[in-house]
ROBAMI-766950 format. One record per residue: residue number from 1; x negated, y negated, z of N, C-alpha, C in turn; residue in one letter. Coordinates in pm, 1 decimal. Each point is the difference from the previous one (the first is absolute). Layout:
<rs>
R    k       n.u       n.v       n.w      ca.u      ca.v      ca.w       c.u       c.v       c.w  r
R  NUM         X         Y         Z         X         Y         Z         X         Y         Z  a
...
</rs>
This chain:
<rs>
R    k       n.u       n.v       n.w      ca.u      ca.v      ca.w       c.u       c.v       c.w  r
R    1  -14013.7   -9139.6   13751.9    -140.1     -39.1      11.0     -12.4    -119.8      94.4  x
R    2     -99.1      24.7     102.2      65.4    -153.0      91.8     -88.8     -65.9     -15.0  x
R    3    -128.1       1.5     -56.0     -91.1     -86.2     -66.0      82.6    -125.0    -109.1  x
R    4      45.1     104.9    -101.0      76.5     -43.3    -117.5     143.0    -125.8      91.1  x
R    5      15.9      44.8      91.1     171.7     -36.0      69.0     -60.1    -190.6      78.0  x
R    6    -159.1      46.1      75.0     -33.4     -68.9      47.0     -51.8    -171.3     -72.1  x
R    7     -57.7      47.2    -121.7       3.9     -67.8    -100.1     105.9    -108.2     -43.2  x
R    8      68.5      61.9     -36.4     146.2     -43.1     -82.7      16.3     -59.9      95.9  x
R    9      50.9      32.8     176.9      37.5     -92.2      74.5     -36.4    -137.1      45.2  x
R   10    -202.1       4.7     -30.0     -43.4    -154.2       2.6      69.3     -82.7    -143.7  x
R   11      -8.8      71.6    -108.1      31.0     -55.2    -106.8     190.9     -31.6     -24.9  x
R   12      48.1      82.2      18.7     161.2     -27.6       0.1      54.4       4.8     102.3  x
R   13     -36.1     -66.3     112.8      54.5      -9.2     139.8     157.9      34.0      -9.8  x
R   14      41.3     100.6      72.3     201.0       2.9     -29.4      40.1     -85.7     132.0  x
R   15     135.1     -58.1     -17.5     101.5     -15.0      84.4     119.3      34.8      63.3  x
R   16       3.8     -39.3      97.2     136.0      47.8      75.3      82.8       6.0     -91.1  x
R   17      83.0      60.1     -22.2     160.7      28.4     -61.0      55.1     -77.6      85.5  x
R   18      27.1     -30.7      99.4      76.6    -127.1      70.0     -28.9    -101.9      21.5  x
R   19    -109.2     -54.2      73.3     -94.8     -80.0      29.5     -92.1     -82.7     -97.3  x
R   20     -13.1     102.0     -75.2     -92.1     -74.0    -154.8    -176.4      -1.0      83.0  x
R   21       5.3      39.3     135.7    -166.5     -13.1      85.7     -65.8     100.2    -110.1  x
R   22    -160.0     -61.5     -22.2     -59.4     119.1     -69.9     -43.8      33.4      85.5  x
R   23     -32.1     166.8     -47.0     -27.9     117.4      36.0    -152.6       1.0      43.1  x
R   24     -71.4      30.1      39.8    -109.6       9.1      28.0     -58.7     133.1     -71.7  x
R   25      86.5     117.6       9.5      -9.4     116.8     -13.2     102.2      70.5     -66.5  x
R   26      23.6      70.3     -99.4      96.3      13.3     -60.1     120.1     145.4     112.8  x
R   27     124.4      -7.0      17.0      64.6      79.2       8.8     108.8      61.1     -53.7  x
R   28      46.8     124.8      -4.3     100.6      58.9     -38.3     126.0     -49.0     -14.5  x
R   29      22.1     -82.7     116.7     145.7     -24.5      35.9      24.2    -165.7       0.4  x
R   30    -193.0     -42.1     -79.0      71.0    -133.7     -55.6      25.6    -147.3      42.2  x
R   31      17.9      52.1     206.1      31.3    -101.2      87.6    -110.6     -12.8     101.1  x
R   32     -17.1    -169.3      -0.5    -117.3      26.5     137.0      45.5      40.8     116.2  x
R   33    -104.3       5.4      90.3       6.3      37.5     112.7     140.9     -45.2      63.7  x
R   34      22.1    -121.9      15.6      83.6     -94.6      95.0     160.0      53.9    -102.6  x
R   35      33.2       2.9     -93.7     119.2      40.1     -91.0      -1.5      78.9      65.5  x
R   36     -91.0     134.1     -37.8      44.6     142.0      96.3     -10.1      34.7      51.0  x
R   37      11.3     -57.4     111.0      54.4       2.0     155.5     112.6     -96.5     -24.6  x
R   38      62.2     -39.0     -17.3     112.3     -70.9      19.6     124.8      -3.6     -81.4  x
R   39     -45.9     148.6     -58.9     114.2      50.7     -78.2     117.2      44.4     108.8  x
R   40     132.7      61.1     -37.6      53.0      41.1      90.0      36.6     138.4      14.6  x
R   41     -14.0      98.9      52.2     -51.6     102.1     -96.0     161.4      96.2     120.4  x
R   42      39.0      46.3     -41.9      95.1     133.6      60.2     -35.6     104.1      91.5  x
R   43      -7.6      26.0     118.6     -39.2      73.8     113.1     132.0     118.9       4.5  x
R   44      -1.7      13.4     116.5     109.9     123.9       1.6     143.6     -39.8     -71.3  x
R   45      13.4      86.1     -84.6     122.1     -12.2     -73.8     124.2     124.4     -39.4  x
R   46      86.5     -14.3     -78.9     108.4     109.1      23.7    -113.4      75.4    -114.3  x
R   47      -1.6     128.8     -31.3     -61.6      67.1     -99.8      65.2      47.1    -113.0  x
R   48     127.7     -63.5     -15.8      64.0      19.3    -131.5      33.6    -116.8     -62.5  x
R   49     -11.5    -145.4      53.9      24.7    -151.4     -47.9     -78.5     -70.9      82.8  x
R   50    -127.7      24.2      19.6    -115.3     -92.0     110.2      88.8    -114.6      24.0  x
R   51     129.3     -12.0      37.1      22.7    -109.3     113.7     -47.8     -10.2     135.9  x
R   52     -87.1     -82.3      30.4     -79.3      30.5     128.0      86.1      19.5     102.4  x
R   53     -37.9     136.6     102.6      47.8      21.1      92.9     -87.7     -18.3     168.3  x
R   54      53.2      -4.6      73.4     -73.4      -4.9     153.8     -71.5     138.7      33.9  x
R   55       8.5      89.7     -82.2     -56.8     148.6      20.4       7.7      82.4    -176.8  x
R   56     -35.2      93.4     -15.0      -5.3      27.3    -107.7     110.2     100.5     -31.8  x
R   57      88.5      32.6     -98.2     126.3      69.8     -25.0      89.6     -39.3    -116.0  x
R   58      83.8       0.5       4.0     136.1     -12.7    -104.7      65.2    -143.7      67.4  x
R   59      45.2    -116.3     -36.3      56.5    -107.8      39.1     144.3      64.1     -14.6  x
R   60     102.2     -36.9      35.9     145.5      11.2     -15.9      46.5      27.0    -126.3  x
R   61       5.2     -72.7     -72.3      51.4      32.5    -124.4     -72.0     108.6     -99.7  x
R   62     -93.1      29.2      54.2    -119.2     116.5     -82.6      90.0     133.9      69.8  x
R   63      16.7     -25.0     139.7      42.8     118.1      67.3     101.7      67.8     -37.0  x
R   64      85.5     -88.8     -77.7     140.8      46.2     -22.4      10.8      42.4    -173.3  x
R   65    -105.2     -91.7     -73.8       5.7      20.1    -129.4    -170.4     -14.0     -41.3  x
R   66    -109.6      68.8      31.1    -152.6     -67.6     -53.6      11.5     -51.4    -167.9  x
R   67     -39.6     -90.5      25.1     -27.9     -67.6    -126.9    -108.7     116.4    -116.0  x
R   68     -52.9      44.9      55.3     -76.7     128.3     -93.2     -18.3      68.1     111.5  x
R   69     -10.1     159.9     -84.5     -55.4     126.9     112.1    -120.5      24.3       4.6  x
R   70     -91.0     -96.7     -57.2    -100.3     -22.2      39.8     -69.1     -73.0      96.8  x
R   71    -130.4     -99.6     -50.8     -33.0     -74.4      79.5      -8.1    -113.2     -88.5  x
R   72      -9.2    -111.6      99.5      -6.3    -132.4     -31.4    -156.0     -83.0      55.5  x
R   73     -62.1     -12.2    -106.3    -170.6     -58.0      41.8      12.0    -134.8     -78.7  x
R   74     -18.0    -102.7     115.5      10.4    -157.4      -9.8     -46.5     -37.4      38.7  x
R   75    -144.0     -87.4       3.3     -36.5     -59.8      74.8      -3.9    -160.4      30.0  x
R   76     112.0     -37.9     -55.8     -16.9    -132.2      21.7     146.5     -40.6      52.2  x
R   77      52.7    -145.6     109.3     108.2     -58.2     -32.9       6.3     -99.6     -68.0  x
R   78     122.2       3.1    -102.8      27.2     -94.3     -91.9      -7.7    -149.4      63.0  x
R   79    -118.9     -93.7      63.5      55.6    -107.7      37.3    -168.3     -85.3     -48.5  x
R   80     -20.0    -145.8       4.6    -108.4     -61.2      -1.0     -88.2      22.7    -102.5  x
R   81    -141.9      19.4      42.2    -100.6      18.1    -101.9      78.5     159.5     -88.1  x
R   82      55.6     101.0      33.1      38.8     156.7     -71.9      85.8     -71.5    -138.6  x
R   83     105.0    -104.9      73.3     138.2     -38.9     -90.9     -87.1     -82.5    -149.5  x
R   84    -125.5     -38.6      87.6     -89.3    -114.2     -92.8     -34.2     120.2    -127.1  x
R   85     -97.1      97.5      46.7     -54.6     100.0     -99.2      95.6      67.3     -62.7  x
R   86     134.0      52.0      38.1      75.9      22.0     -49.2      15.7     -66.2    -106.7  x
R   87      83.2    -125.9      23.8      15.5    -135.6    -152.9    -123.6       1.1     -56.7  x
R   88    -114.4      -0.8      46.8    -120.8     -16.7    -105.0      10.8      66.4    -112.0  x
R   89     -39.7     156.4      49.5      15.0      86.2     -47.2     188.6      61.6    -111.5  x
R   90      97.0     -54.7      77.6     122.9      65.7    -114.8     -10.5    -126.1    -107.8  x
R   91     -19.5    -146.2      12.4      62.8     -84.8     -56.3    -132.6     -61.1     -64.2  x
R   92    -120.7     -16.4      37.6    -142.5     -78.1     -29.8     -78.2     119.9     -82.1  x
R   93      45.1      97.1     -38.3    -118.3     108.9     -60.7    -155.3      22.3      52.5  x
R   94      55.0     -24.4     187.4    -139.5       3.2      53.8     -47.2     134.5      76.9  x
R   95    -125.4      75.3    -144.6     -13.1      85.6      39.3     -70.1      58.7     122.9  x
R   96     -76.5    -120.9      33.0     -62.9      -5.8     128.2      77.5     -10.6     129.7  x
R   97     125.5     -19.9      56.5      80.4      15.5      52.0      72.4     124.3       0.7  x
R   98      55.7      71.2    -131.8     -15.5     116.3     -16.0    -133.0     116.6      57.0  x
R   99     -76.0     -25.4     -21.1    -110.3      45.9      92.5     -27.6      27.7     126.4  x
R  100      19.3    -129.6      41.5      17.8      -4.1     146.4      79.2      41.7      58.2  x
R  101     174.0      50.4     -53.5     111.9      52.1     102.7     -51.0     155.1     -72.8  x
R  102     -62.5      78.0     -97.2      28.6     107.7     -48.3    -152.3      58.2     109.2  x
R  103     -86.8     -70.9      34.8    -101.6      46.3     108.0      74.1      14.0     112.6  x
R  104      72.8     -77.2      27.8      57.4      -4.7     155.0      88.2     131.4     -14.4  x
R  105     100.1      42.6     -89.7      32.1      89.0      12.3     -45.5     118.0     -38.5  x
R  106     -80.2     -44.3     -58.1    -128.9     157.3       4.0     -53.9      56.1     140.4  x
R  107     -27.4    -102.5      38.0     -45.6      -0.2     182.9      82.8     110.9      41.8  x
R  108     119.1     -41.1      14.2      84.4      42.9      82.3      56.3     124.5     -68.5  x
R  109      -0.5      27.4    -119.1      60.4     108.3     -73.0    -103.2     139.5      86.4  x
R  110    -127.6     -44.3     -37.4    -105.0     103.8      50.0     -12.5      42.2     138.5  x
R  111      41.8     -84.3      74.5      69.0      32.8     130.3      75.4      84.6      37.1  x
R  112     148.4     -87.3     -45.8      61.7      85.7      37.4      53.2     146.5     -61.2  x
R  113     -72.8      30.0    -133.2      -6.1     126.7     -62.3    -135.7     114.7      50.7  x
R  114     -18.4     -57.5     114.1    -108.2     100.7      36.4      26.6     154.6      43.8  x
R  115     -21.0      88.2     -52.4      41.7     164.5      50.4     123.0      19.7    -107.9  x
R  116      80.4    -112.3     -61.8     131.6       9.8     -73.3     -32.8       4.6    -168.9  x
R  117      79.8      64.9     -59.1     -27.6       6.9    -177.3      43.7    -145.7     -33.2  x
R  118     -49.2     -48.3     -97.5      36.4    -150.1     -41.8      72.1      12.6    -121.5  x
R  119     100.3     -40.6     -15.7     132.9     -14.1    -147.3    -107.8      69.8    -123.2  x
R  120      77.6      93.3     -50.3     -64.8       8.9    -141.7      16.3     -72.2     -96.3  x
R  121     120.4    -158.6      24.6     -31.9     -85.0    -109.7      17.3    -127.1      78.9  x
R  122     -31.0     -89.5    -107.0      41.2    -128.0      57.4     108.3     -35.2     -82.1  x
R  123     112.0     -79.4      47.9      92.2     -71.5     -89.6      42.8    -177.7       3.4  x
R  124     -50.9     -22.9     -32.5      27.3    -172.4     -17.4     127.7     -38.8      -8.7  x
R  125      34.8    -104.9      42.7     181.1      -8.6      27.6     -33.8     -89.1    -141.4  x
R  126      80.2      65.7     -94.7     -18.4    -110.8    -142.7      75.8     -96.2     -28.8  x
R  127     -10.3    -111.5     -64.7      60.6    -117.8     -60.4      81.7      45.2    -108.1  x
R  128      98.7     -66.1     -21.4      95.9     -38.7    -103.6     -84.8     -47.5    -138.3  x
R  129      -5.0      61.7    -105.9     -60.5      -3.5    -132.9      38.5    -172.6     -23.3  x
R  130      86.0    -105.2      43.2     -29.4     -96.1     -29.6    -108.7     -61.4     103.5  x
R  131     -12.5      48.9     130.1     -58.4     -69.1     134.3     -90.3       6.1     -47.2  x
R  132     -40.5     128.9     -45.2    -159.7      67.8     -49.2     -52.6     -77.8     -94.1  x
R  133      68.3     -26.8    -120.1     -27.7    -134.1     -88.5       8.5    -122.7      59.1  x
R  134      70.1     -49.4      32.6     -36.5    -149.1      23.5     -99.0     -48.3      83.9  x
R  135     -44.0     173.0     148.9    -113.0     -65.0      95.3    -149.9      73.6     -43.1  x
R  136      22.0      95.3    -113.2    -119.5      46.9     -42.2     -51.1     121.3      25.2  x
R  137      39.6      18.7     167.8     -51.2      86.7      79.1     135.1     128.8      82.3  x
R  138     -50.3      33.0      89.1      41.8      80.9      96.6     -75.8      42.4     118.3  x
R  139      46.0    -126.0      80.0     -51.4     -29.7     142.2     -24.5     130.8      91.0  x
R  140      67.8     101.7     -28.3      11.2      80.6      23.5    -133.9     160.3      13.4  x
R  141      23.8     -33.5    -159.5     -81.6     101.5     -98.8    -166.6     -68.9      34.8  x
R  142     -49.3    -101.7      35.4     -63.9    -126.6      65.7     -54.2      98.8     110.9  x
R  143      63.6     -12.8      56.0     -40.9      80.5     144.3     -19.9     143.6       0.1  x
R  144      78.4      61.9     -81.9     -12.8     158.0     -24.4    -150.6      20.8     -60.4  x
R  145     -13.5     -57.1    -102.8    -129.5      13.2     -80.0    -129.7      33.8      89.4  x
R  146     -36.0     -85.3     109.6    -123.4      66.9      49.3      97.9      67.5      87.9  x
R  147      46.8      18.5      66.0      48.3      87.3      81.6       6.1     161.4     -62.5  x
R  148      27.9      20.0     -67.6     -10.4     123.2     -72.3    -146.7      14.2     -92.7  x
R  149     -57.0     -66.6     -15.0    -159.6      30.8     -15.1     -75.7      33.7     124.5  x
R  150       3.7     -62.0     108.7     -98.4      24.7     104.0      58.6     127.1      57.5  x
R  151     138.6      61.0      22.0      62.0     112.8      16.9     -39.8      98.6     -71.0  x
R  152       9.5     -29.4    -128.0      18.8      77.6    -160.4     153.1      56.8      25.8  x
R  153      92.9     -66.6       3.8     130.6      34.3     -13.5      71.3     -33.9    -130.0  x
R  154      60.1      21.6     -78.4      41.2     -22.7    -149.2     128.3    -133.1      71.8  x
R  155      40.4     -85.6    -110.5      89.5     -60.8       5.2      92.4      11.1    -129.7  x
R  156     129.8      18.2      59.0     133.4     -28.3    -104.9      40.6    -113.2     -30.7  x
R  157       5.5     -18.9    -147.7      57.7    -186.6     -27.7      73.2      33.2     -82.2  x
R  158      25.8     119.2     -80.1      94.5     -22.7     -92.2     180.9     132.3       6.0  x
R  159     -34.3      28.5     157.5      74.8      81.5      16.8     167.4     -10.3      42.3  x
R  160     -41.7    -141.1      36.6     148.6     -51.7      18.6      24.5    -163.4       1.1  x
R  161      46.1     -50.8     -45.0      60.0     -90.1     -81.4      70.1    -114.8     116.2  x
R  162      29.0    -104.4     -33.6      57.2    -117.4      91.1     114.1     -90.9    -145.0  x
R  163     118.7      27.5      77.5      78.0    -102.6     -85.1     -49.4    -185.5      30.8  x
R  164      63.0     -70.9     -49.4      -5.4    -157.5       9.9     133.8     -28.7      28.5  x
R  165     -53.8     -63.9     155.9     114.0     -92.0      76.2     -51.7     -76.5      86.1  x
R  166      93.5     -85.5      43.3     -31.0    -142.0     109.8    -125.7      56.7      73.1  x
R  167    -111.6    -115.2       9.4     -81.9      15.6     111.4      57.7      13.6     126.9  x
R  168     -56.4     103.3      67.5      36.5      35.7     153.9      29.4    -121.7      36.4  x
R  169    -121.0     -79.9      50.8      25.0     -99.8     108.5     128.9    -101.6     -33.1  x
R  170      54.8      31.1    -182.3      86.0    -108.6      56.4     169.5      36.3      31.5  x
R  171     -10.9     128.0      11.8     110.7      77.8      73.0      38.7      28.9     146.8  x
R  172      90.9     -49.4      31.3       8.9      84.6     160.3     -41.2     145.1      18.6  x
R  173      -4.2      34.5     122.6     -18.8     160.5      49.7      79.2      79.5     -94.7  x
R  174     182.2     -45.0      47.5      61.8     121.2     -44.9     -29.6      19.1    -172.4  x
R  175      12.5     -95.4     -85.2     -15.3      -6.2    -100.0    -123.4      95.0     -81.6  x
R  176     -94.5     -49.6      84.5    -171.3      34.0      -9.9       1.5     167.7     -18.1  x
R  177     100.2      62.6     132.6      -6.2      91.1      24.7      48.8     122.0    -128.5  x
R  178     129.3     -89.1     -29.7     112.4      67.8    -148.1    -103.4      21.1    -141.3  x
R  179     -78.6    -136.1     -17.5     -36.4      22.4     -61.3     -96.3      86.2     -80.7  x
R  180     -89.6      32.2     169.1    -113.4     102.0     -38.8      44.2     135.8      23.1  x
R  181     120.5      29.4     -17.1      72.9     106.1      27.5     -18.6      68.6    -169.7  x
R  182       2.7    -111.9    -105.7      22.8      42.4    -146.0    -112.3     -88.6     -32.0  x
R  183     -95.3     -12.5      45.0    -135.6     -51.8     -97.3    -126.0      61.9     -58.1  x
R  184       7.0     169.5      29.4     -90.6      63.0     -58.7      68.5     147.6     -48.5  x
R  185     -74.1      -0.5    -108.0       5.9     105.0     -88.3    -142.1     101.8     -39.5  x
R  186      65.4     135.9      51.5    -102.6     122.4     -24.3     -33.7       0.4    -157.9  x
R  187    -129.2     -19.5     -21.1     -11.8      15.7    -170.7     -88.1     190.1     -38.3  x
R  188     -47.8      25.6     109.9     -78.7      96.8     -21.6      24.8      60.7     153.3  x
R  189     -69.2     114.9      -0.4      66.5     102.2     145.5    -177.6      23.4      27.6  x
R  190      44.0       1.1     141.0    -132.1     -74.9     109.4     -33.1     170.6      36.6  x
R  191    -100.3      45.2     -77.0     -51.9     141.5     107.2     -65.7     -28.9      65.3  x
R  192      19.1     -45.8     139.7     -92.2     -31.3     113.8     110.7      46.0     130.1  x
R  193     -30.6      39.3     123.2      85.9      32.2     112.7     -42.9    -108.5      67.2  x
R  194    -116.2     -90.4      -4.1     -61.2    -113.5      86.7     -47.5    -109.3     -32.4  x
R  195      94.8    -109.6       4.5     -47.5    -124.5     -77.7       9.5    -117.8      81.7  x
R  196     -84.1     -89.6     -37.6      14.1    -117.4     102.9      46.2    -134.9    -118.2  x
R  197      93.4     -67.9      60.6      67.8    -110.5     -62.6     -96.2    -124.4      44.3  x
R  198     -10.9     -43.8    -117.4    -129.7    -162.9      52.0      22.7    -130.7     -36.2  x
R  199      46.0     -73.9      73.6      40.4    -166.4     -14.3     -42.4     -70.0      48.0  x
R  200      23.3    -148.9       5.8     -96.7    -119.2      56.3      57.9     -12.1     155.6  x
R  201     119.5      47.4     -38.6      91.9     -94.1     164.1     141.6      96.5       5.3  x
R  202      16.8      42.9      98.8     108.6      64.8      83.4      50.2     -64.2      42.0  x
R  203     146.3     -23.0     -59.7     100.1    -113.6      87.2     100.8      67.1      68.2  x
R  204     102.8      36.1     -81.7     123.5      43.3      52.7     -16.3     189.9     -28.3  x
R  205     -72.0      48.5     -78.7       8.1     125.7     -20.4      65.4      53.8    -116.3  x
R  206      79.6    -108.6     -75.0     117.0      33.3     -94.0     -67.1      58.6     -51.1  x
R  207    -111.4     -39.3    -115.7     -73.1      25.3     -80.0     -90.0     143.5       3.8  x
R  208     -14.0      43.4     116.8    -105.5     160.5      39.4     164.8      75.8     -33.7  x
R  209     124.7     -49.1      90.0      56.3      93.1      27.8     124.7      43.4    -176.5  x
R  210     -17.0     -93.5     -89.6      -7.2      15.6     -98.5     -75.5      87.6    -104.9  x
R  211    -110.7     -15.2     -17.8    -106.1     105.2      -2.8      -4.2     134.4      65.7  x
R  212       7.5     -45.1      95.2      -7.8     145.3      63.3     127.8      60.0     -60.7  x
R  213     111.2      34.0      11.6     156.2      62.2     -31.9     -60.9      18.1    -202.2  x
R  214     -96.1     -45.8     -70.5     -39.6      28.0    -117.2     -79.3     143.2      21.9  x
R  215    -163.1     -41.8      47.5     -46.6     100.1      58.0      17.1      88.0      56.8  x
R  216      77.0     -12.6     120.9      70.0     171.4      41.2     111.3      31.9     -92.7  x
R  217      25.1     -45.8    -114.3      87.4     111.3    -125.4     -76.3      40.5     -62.8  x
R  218    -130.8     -57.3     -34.6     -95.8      56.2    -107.4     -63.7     101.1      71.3  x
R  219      26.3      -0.8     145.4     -52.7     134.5      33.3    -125.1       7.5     142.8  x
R  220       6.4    -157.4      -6.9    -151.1     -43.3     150.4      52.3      20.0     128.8  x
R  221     -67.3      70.2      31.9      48.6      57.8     156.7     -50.6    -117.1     137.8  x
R  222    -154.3     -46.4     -56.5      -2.3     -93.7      89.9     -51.0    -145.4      -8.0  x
R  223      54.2     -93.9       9.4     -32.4    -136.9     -36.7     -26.6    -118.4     102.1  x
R  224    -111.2     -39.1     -18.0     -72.5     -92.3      99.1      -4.9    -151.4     -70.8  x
R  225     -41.8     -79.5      87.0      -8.0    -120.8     -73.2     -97.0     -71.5      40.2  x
R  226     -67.1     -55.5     -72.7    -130.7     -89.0      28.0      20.3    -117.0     -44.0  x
R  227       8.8    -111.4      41.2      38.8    -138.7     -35.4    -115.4    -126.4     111.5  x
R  228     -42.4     -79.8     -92.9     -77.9     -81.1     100.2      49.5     -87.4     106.6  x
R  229     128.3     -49.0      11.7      48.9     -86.7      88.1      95.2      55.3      34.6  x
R  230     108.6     -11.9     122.1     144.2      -2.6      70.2     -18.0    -115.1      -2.5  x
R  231     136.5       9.3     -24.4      81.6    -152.6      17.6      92.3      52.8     152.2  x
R  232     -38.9     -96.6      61.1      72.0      30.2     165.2     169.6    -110.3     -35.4  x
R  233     107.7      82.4      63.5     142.4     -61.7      64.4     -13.9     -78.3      45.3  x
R  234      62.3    -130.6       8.0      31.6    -100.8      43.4     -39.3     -20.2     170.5  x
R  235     113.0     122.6      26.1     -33.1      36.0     120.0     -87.6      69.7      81.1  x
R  236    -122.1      -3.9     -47.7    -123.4      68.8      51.6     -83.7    -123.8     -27.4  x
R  237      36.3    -119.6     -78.4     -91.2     -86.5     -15.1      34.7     -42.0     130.9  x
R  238     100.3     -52.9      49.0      85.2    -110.1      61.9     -37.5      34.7     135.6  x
R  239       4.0     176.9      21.6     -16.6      40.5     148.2    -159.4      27.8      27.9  x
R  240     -77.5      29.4    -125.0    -160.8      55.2      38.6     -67.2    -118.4     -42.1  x
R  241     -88.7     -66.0     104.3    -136.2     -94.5     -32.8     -75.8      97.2    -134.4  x
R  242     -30.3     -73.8     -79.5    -107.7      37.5    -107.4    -102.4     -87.4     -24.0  x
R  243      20.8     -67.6     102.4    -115.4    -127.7      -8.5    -148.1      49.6       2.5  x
R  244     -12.9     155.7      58.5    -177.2      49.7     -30.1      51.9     119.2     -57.4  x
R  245    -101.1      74.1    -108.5       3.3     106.2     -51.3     -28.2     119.0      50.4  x
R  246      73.4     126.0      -3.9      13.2      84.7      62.6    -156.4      50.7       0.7  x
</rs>
């Protein structure tokens, strides 16, 4: 009702999710004007691990092994104001930040699924039954939620399971890597051939390519991943200006 919308907005003026500027006008995605535009957002990228590329294709290491045989829809890089909403949102219970990266990748989901069938489920990369207790939530399941309403795509949360071990970040690579080799467990068998895996942040891949080796035993033929941020290599920071947003 935009009578009703127009209202509320003289009376509960909203703010930036970054900025804290009020809103004049209420929007979807949460951020004023000046925030979004100065997000940093992912342009041509590999299509199986959106590591941005100079043309659009498979990056090297996709070529030889793709991280999924699907597709990979990201629209953000992990750096600045993205890394900010990110922490808001996994660590602050800010659902309004949540909001704002699950629009952005709505954007782009509807895009680039145009003429293409879209996953018949969604799957949330799940927490460890203690993580899940002590932070309340599932940053994850966060982002899936409208995403699979404005679709109408069903989501899985109780289909496969996460043991409890060291937080990622405070492991090296190789370690990181071993570990998510044995951190999930099939609890129930997935009848779907097309599912998309959904997380806050794409780092190293351990974690999809974990999942995934679950899912293609239960029987999924094709698996995509939707995640709001890449986290870019060292060496793509070091060699590419990111000083303006794509």
């Amino acid at each position: 009702m935009p009578g009703l919308s127009f209202i509320l907005d003289q009376i509960i003026p909203d703010t930036c999710v970054l900025c804290f500027q009020t809103q004049k006008k209420y929007s979807r995605h949460r951020l004023c004007s000046f925030c979004w535009a100065d997000l940093h957002r992912i342009g041509l990228a590999c299509t199986a691990c959106s590591l941005p590329l100079p043309m659009p294709g498979l990056c090297s290491s996709c070529t030889k092994h793709p991280l999924v045989n699907g597709q990979a829809v990201i629209p953000l890089k992990h750096i600045n104001d993205t890394r900010t909403l990110i922490h808001q949102l996994k660590f602050k219970r800010d659902l309004r930040a949540g909001q704002t990266l699950s629009a952005l990748m709505l954007d782009i989901i509807r895009i680039r699924y145009q003429g293409n069938s879209l996953p018949e489920c969604l799957i949330p990369v799940p927490l460890s039954w203690r993580n899940q207790f002590r932070r309340g939530y599932n940053q994850a399941d966060w982002l899936a939620q409208p995403l699979g309403h404005a679709l109408k795509i069903p989501r899985l949360t109780t289909h496969i399971c996460r043991r409890h071990g060291p937080a990622q970040h405070s492991l090296s690579y190789h370690d990181r890597q071993i570990q998510q080799l044995h951190t999930f467990v099939l609890k129930k068998t997935i009848k779907f051939n097309h599912v998309a895996i959904v997380d806050d942040v794409l780092t190293t891949g351990g974690t999809v390519k974990a999942l995934s080796q679950i899912l293609h035993r239960s029987g999924v033929k094709q698996i995509d991943i939707w995640c709001a941020s890449r986290a870019l290599p060292p060496s793509i920071i070091a060699h590419r200006s990111i000083a303006q947003p794509c």
